[in-house]
KESE-441632 format. One record per atom (N, C-alpha, C, CB): atom name; x, y, z. Coordinates in pm, 1 decimal, always signed. Glycine has a CB too. Example, Ala and Ser with C-alpha at 12.3 -4.5 7.8 and 13.67 -1.06 7.14 Angstrom:
2
> N:+1319.0:-569.0:+780.0
> CA:+1230.0:-450.0:+780.0
> C:+1320.0:-330.0:+780.0
> CB:+1130.8:-447.3:+904.6
> N:+1285.0:-225.0:+708.0
> CA:+1367.0:-106.0:+714.0
> C:+1290.0:+3.0:+787.0
> CB:+1408.4:-59.8:+572.5
// end
This chain:
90
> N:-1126.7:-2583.1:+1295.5
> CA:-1057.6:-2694.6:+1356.2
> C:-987.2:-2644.7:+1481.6
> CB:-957.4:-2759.3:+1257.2
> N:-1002.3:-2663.3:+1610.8
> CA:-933.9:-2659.7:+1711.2
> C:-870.8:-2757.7:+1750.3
> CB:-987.3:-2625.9:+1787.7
> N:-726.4:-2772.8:+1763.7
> CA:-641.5:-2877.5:+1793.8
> C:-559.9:-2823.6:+1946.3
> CB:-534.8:-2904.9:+1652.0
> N:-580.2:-2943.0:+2048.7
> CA:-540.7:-2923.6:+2170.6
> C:-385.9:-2979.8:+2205.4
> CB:-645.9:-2984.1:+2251.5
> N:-273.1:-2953.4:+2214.0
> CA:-161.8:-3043.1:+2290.8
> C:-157.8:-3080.5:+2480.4
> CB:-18.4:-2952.6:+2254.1
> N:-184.8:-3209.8:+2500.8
> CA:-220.5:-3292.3:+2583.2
> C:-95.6:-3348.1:+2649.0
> CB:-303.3:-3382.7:+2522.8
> N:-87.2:-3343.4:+2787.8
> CA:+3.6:-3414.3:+2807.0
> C:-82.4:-3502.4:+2942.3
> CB:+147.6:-3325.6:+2826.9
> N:-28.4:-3644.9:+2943.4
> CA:-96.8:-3729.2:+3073.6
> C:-43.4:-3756.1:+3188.8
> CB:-128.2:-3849.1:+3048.2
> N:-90.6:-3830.0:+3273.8
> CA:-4.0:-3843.2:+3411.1
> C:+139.3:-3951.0:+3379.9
> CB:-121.0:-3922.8:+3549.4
> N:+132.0:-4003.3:+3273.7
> CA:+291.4:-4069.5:+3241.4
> C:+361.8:-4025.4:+3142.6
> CB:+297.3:-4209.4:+3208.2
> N:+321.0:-3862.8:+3122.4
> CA:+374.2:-3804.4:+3064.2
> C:+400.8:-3814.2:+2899.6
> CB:+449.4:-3807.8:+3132.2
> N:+311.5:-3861.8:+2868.0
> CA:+265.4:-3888.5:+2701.9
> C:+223.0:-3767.0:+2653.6
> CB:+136.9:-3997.4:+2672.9
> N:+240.9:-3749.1:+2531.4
> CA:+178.0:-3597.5:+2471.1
> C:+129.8:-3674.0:+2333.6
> CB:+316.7:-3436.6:+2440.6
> N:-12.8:-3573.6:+2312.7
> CA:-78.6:-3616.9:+2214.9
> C:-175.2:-3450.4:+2191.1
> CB:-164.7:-3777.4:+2260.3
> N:-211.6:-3465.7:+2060.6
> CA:-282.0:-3379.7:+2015.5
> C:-428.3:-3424.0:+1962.1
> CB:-204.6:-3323.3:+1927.4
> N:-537.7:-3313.2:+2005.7
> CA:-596.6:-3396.6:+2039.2
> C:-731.8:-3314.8:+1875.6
> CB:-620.4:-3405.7:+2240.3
> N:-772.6:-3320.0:+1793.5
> CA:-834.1:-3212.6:+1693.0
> C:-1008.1:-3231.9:+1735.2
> CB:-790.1:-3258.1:+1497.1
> N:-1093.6:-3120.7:+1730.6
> CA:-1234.0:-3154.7:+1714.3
> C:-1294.4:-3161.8:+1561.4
> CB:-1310.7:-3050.9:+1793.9
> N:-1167.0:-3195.1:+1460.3
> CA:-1220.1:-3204.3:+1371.1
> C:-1163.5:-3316.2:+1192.7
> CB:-1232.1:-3064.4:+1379.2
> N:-1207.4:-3407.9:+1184.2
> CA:-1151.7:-3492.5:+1116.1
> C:-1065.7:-3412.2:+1060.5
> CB:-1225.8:-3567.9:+1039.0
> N:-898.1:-3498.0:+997.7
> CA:-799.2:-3452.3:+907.7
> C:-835.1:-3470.8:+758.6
> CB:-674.2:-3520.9:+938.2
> N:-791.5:-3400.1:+647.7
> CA:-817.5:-3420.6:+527.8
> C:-720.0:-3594.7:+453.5
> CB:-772.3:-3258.6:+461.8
> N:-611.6:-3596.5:+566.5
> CA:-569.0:-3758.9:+516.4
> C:-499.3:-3763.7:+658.8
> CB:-446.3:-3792.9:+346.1
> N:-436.6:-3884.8:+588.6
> CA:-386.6:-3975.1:+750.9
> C:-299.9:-3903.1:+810.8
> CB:-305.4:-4129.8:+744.1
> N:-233.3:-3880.6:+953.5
> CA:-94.4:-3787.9:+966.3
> C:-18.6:-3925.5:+952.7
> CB:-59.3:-3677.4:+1133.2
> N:+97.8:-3885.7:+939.5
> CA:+216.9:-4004.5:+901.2
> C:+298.1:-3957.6:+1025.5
> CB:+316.1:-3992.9:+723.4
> N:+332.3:-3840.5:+1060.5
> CA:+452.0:-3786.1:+1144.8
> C:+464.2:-3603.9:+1218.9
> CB:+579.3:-3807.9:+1029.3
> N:+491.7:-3578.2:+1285.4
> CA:+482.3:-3442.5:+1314.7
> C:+626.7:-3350.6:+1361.0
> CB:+377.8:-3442.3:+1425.6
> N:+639.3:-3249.2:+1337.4
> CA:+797.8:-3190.8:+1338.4
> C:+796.1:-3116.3:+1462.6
> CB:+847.0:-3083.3:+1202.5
> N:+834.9:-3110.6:+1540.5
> CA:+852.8:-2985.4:+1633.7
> C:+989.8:-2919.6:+1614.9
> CB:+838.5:-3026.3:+1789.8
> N:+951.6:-2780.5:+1534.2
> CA:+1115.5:-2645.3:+1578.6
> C:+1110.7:-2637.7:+1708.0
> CB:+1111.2:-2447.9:+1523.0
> N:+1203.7:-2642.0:+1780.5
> CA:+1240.3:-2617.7:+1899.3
> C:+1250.8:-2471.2:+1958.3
> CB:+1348.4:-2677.9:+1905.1
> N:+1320.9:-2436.8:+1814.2
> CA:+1362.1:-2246.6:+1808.2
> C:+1196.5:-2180.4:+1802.9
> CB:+1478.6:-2181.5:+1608.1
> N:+1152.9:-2200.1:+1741.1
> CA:+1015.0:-2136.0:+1682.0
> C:+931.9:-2214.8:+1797.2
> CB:+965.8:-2178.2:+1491.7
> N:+897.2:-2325.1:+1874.0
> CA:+799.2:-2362.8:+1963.5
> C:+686.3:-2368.2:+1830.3
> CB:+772.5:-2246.3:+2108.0
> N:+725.0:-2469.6:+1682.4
> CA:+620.5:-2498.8:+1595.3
> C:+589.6:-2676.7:+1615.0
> CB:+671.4:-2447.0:+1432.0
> N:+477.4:-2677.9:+1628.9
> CA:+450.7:-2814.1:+1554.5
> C:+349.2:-2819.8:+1454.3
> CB:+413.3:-2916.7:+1646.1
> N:+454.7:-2897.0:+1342.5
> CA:+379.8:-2931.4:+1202.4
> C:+312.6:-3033.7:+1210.0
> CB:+458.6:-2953.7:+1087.5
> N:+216.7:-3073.9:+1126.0
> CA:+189.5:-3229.0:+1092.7
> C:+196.8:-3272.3:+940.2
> CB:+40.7:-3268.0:+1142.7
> N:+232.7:-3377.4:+907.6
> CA:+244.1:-3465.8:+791.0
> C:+148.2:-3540.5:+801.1
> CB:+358.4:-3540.1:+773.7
> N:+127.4:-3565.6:+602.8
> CA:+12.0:-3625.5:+614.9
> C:+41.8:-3706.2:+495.2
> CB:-117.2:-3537.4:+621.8
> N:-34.8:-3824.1:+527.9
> CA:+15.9:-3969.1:+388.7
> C:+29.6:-3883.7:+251.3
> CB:-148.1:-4127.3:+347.2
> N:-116.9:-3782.5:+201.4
> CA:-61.1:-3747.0:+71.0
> C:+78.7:-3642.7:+68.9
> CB:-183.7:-3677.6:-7.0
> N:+116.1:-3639.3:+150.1
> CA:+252.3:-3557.2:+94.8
> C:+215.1:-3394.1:+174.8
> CB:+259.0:-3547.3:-127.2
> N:+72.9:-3364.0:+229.1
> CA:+95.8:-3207.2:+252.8
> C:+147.0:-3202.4:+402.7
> CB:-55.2:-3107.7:+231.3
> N:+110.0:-3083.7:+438.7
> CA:+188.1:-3050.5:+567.2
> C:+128.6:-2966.1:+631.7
> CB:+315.4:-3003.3:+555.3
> N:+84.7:-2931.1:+759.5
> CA:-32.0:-2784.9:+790.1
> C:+76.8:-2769.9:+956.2
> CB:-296.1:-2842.2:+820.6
> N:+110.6:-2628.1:+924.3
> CA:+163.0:-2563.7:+1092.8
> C:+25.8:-2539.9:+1180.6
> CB:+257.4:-2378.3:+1082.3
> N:+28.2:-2561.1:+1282.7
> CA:+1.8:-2545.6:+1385.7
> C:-6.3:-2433.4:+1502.4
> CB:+47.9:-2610.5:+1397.7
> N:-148.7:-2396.8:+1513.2
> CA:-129.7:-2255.5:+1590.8
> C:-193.5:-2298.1:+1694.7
> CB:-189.3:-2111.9:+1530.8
> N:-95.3:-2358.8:+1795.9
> CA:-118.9:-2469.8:+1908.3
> C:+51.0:-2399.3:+2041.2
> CB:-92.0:-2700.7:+1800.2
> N:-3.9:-2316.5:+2112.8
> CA:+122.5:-2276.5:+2225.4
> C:+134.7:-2378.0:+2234.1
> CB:+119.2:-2200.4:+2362.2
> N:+333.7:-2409.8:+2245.2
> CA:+376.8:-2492.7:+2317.3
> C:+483.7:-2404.4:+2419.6
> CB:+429.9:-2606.7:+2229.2
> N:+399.8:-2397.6:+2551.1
> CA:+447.2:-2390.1:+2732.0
> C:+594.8:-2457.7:+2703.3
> CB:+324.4:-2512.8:+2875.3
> N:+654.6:-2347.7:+2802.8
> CA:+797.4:-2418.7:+2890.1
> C:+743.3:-2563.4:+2906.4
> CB:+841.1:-2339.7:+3073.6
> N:+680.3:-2599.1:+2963.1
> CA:+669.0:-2693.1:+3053.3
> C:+672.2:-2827.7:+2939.5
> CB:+527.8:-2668.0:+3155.4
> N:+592.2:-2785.3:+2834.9
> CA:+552.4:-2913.0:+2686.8
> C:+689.7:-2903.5:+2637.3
> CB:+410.7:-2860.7:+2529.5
> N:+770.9:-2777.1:+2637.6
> CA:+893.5:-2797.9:+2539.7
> C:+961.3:-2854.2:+2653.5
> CB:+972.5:-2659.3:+2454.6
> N:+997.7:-2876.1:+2700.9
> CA:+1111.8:-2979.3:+2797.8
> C:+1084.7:-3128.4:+2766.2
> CB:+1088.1:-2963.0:+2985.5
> N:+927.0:-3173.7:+2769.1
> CA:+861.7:-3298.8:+2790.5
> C:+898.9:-3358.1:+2600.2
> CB:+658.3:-3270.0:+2855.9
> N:+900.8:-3270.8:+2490.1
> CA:+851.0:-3308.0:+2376.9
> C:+970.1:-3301.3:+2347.5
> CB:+747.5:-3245.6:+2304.5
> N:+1094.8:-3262.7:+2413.5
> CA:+1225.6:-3293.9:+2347.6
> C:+1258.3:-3386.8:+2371.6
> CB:+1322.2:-3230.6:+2362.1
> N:+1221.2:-3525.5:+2458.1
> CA:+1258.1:-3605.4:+2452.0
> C:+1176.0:-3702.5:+2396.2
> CB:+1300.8:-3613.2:+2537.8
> N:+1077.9:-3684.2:+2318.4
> CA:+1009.7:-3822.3:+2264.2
> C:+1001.5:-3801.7:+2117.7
> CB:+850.9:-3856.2:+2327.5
> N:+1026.4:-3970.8:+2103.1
> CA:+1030.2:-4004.5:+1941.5
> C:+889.1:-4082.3:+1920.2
> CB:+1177.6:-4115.0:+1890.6
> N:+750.5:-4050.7:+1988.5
> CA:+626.1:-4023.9:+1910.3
> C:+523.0:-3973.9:+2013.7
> CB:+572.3:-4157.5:+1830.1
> N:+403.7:-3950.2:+1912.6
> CA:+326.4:-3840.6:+1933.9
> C:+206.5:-3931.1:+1945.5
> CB:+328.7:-3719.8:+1822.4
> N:+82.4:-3910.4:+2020.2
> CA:-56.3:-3926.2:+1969.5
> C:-154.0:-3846.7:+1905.1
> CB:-111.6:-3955.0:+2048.8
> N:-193.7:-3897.7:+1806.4
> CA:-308.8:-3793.4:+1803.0
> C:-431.4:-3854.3:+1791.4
> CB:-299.6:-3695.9:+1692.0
> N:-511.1:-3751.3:+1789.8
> CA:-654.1:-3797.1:+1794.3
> C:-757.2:-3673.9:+1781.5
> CB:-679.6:-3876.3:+1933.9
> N:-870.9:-3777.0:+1692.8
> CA:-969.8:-3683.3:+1662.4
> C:-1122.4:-3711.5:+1727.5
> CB:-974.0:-3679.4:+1510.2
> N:-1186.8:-3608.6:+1779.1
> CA:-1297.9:-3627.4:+1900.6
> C:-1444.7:-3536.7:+1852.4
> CB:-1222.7:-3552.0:+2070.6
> N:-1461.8:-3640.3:+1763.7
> CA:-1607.9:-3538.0:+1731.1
> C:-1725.0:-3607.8:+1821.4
> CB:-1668.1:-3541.1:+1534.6
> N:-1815.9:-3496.9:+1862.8
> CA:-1935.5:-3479.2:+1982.4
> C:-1879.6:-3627.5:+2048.4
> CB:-2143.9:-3474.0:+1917.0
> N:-1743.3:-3610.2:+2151.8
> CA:-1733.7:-3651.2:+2237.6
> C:-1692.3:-3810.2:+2229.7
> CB:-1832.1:-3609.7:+2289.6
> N:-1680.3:-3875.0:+2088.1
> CA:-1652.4:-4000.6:+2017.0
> C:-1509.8:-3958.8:+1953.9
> CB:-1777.2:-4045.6:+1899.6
> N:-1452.2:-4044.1:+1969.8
> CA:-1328.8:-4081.5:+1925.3
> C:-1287.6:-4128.2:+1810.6
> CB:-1293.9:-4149.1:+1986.5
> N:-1314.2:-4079.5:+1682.7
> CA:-1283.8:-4107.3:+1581.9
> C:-1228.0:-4137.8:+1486.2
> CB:-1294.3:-4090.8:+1572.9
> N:-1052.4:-4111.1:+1558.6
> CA:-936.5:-4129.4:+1456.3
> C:-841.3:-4125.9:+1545.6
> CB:-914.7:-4024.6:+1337.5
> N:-782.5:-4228.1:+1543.5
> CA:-618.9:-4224.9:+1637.3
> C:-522.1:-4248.8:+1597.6
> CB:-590.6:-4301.0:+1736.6
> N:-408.4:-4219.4:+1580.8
> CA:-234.5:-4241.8:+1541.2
> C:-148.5:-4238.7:+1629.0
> CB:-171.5:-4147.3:+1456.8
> N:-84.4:-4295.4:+1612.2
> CA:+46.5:-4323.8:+1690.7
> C:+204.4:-4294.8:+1594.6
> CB:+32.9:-4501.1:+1739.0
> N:+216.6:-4119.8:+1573.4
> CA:+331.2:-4089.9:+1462.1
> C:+458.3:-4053.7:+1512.3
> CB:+295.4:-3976.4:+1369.7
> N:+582.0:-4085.2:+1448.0
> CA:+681.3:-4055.0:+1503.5
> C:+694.0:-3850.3:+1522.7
> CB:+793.7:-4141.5:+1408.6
> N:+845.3:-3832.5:+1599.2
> CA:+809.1:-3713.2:+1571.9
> C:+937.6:-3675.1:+1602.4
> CB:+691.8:-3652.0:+1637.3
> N:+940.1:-3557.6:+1464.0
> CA:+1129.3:-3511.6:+1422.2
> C:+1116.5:-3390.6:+1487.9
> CB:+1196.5:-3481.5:+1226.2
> N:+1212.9:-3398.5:+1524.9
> CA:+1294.5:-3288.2:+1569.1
> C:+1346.6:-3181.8:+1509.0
> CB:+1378.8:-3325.0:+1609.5
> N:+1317.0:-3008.4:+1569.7
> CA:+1430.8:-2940.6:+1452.5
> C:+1506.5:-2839.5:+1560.5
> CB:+1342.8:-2833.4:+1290.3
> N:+1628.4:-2857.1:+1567.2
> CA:+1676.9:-2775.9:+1689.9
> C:+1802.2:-2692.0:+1626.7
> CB:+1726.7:-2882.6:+1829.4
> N:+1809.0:-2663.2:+1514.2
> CA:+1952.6:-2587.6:+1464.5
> C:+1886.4:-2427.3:+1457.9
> CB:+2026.3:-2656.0:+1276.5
// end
């Protein structure tokens, strides 16, 4: 599974996977300290993310309360969400 973090010209960030999720995401966490983002998923699990997040994404992702994601197999668009996204900055 390769998962990309995306940001657009109005400054939206979304993640982008080449490979279906095992269930729905519900929500995603970013540590601030650690530069982690998690994802949540309807059944209850949770998978970290080995996805750099740049100076440039951590400035942009501290201020938004949601995320896109999306899944892109051979070039089709297969799964999209629109999840909130918590914060962890202590």
């Amino acid at each position: 599974m390769n998962i990309d973090l995306l940001i657009n010209d109005d400054e939206e960030a979304g993640l982008v996977s080449d490979t279906p999720f095992e269930a729905a995401v519900s929500g995603v966490i970013f540590d601030h300290n650690e530069n982690i983002i998690s994802l949540e998923f309807a059944n209850m699990e949770s998978k970290t993310l080995n996805v750099p997040v740049d100076l440039e994404f951590q400035e942009l992702l501290q201020d938004l309360d949601r995320l896109y994601i999306g899944v892109l197999e051979d070039r089709i668009v297969t799964e999209t969400y629109i999840v909130p996204i918590a914060h962890v900055k202590a």
